[in-house]
C-alpha positions in Angstrom: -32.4 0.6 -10.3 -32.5 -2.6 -7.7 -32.0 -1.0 -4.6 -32.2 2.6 -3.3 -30.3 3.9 0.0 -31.9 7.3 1.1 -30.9 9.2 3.4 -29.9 5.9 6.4 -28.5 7.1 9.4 -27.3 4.6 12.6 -26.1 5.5 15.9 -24.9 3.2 18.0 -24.3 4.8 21.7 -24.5 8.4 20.5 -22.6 7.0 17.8 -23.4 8.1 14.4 -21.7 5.1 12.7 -24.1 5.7 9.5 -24.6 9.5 8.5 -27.0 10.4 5.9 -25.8 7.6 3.5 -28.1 7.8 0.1 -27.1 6.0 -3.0 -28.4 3.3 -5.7 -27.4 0.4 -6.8 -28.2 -1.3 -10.3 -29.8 -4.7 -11.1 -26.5 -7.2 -12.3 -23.7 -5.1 -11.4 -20.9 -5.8 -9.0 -21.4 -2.8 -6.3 -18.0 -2.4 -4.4 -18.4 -0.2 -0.3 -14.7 1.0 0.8 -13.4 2.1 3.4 -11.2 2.0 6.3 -11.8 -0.2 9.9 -14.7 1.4 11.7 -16.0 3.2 8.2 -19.3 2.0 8.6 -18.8 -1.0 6.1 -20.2 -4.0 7.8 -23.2 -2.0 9.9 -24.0 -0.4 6.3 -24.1 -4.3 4.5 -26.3 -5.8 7.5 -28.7 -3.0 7.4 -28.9 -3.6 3.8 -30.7 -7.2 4.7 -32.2 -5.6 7.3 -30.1 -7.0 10.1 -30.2 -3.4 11.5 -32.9 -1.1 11.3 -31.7 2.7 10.9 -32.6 5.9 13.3 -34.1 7.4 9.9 -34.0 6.7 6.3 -34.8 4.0 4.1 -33.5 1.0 1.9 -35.8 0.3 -0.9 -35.5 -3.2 -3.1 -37.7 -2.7 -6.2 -39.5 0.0 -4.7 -40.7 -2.1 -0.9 -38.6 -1.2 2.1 -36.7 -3.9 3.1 -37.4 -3.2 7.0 -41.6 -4.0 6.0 -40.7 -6.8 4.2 -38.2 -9.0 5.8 -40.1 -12.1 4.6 -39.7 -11.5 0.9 -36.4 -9.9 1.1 -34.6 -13.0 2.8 -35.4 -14.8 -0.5 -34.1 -12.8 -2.6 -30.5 -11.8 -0.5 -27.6 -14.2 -0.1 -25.3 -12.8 2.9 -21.5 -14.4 3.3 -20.4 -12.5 6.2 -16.5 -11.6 6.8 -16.1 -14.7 9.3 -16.9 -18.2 8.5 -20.4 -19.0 8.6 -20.1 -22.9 8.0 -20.0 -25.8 10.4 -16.5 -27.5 10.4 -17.5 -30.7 12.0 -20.7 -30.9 8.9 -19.2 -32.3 5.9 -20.3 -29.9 2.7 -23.0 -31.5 1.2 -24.5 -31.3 5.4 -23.8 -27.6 5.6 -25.3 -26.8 2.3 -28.2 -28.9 3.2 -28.7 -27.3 7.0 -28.2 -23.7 5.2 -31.1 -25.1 2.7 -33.7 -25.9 5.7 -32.9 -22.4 7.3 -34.3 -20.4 3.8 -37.2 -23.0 4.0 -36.3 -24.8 0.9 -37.9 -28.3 0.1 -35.8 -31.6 -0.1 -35.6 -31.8 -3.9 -34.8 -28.1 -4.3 -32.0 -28.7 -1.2 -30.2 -31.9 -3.7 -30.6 -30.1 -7.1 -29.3 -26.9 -5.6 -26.5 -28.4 -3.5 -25.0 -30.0 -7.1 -25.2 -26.9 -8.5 -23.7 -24.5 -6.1 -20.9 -27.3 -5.8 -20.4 -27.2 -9.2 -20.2 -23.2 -9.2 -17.8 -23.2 -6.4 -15.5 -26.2 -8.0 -15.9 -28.3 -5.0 -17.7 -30.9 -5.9 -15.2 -33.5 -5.4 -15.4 -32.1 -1.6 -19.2 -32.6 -1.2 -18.3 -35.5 1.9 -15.6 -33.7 3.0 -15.7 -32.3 6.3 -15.2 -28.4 5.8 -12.9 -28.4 8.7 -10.7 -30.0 6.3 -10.6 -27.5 3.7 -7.9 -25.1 3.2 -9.1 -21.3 3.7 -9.5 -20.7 -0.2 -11.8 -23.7 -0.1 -14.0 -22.8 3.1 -14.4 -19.4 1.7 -16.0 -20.7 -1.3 -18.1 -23.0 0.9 -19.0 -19.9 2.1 -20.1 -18.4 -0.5 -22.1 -21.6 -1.6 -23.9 -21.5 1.2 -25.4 -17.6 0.7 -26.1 -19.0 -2.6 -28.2 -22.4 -1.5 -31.6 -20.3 -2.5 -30.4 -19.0 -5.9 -30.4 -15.0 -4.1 -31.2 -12.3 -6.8 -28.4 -10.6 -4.6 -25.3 -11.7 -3.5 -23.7 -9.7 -0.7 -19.7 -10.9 0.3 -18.4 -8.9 3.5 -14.5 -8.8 2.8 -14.7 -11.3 0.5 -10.5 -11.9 -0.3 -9.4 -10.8 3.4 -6.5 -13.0 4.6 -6.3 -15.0 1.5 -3.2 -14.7 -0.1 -3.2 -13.6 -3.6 -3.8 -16.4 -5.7 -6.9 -17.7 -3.2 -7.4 -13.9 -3.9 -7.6 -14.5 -7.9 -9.4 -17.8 -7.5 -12.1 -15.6 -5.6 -12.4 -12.7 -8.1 -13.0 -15.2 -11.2 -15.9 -17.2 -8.1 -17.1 -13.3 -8.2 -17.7 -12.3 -11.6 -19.0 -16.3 -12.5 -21.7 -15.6 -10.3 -22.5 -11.8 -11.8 -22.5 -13.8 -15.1 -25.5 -16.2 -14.0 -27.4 -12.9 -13.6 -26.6 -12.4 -9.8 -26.3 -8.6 -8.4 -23.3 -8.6 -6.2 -22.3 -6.3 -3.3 -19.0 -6.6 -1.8 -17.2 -4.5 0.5 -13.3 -4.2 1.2 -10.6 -1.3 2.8 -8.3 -2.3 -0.3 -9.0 0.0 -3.2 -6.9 -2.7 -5.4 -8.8 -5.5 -4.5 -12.0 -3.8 -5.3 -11.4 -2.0 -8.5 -11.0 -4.7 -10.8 -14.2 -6.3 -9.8 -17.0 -3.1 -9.6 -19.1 -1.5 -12.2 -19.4 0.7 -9.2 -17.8 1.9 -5.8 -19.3 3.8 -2.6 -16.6 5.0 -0.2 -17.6 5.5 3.5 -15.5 7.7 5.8 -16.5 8.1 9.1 -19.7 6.8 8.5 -20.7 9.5 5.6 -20.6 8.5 2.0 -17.3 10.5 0.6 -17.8 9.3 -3.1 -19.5 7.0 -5.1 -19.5 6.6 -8.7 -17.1 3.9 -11.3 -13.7 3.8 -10.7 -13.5 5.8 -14.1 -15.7 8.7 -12.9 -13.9 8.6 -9.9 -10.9 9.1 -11.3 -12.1 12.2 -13.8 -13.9 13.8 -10.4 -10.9 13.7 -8.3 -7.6 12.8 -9.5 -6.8 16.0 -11.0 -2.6 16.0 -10.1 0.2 13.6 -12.1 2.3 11.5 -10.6 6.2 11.7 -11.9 8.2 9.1 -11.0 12.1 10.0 -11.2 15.1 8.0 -11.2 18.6 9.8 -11.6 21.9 9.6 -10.5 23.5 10.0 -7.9 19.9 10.6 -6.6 20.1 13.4 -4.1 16.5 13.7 -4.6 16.0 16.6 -1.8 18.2 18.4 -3.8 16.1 17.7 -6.7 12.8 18.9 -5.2 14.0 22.1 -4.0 15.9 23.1 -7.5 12.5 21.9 -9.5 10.7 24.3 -6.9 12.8 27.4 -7.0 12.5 26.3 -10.7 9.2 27.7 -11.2 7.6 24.2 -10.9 4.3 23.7 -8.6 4.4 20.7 -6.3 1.7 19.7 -4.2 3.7 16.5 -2.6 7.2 14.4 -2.8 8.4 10.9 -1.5 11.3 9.2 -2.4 10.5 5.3 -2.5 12.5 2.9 -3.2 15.3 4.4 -4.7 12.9 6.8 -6.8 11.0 10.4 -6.8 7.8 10.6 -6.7 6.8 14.5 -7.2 2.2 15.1 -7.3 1.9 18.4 -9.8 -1.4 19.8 -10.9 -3.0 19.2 -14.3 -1.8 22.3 -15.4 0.1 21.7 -18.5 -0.1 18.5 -20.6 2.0 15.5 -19.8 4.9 16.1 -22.7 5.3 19.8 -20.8 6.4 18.1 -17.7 8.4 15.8 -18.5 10.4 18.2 -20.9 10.8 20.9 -18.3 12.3 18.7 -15.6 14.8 16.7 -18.2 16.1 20.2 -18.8 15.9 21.5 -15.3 18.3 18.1 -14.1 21.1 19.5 -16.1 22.3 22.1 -14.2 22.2 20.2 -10.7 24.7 17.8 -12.2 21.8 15.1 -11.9 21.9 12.4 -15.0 18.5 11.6 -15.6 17.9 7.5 -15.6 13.8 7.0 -16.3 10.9 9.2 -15.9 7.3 8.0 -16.0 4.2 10.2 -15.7 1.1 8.7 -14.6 -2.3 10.0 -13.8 -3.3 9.4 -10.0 -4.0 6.0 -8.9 -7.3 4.8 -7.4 -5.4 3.5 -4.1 -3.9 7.0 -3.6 -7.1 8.5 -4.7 -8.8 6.2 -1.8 -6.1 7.8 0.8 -6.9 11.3 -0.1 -11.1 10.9 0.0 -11.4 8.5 2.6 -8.9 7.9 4.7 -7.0 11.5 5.4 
C-alpha cells in the first residue's frame, strides 16, 4: 500500500464536500476518482497533496501524513491540474525549466530532466516553441511534463482527456500508461466512466462527497451489475406493445428505453442468458412482431456509474 485515506472529511461553508472518505491506493497502479460536477473530485485530489487540510481524518504516504510532512511529500507528487498550468508566452524548454526551479532542482538535473520529459511527452521537436503555439493535445502534454520535471513517485492528472477530442484523447491514454510503465503511481480523476475504465487497475466513485464504491472495474461489475441488458430489434417495432405483452407474459422488468430504433428491456439475473433470450423469441410470435436481432449483455460500467453515483 502507497497511500492510505481514512476517514477525511471537508466542509466548506457548512458544506460537507468530503464525507468520511477512506480508501487505499497501491504502489504502480493507475487509481481512477469518478464522479459527477461538485462530487468532491478536485477538493479530494488537492487534499491528497495537501493543498487542503481536512476537518478530520488522515492521508498517509508510506505510513507519514502528508499534512506533517509537506516538505518530503512535494518531492515525491507531480500535480497537472484540470486547467493549464504552463506559461504561453515561455517557450517549452523555459516552462520546464521555471517548473524545475519551483521543486528546487539544480541546473544539471533541470537540462537532463527537461530532454527526458520532452522525450516522454514526444515534443521534443517543440522544446523552443512557445507553448502558446501548441495545439491543445500538445499543451496538455506540456502539462503533464511539467508535474513530471522532478521525476514524482506519483503522478496525479485532474481530468486529464476533458475537451480533447477523441484522438488527443487516445494520444493521452497511451502518455498515461508510458508513464505507469516507468514505475510511476498515477491518480487521475474524470465524470466519464468510459474514459476511465480502460486506464485503472482501480476506481473510487464519489457521490455527494461520500465514497459510493471503490474497487476494479471487474469487481465492480460482480458487486453491482446484477440485471442483463436485452437489446431488441423487430419489426414493425411497436416496442410499447412489446413491453407490456413481455410483462403480462410473466417476464420481470426492472427498466425499458427504446433508442435508436431498438429495445432496451434491464431483467434480473434470474435465469441464465440462453433462458431469456429463448423466452422472448417465442413470446414475439403471437404479437405479430418479426424478430430482427437480439443481443444480451451484462450491465455496462457507464450505466453502472449512473445507478451508484449519479441517481
Amino acid at each position: 500500500m502507497l497511500i492510505e485515506i481514512k476517514n477525511i472529511t471537508k466542509t466548506f461553508e457548512k458544506n460537507k464536500v468530503l464525507n468520511d472518505i477512506s480508501f487505499s491506493i497501491n504502489k504502480g497502479e493507475i487509481f481512477g476518482i469518478i464522479g459527477q460536477s461538485g462530487a468532491g473530485k478536485t477538493v479530494f485530489l488537492k487534499a491528497l497533496i495537501g493543498f487542503y487540510k481536512p476537518d478530520s481524518g488522515d492521508i498517509l504516504f508510506e505510513g507519514k501524513s502528508v499534512f506533517k510532512n509537506q516538505k518530503e511529500i512535494m518531492k515525491t507528487i507531480g500535480f497537472a491540474s484540470q486547467r493549464h498550468s504552463i506559461y504561453l508566452d515561455l517557450s517549452l524548454k523555459e516552462n520546464l525549466k521555471y517548473f524545475g526551479r519551483l521543486y528546487g532542482m539544480k541546473s544539471k538535473d533541470i537540462k537532463e530532466n527537461t530532454k527526458r520529459v520532452l522525450e516522454l511527452v514526444e515534443l521534443t521537436d517543440y522544446t523552443h516553441k512557445l507553448a502558446g503555439k501548441l495545439s491543445g493535445g500538445m499543451q496538455r502534454r506540456l502539462d503533464i511534463a511539467c508535474a513530471m520535471m522532478h521525476s514524482p513517485k506519483i503522478l496525479i492528472l485532474d481530468e486529464p482527456e476533458a475537451g480533447l477530442d477523441p484522438v488527443l484523447r487516445k494520444h493521452i491514454a497511451e502518455l498515461i500508461q508510458k508513464i505507469r510503465n516507468e514505475g510511476t503511481t498515477i491518480i487521475l480523476s474524470s465524470h466519464f466512466m468510459n474514459e476511465i475504465e480502460p486506464l485503472c487497475d482501480r476506481v473510487a466513485m464519489l457521490k455527494q462527497g461520500t465514497l459510493a464504491a471503490y474497487g476494479s472495474p471487474m469487481e465492480l461489475l460482480a458487486k453491482y451489475a446484477d440485471n442483463y441488458e436485452i437489446v431488441i430489434r423487430s419489426y414493425p417495432g411497436n416496442y410499447k406493445n412489446i413491453i407490456e405483452w413481455l410483462k403480462k407474459s410473466g417476464i420481470t422488468i426492472i427498466g425499458s428505453k427504446v433508442e435508436s430504433n431498438r429495445l432496451l428491456l434491464y431483467v434480473p439475473q434470474k435465469y441464465a442468458p440462453d433462458a431469456y433470450v429463448e423466452y422472448i423469441v417465442k413470446s414475439l410470435k403471437p404479437i405479430k412482431e418479426t424478430l430482427m436481432g437480439i443481443q444480451l449483455n451484462q450491465l455496462s460500467l457507464d450505466i453502472l456509474f449512473e445507478r451508484i453515483a449519479v441517481k
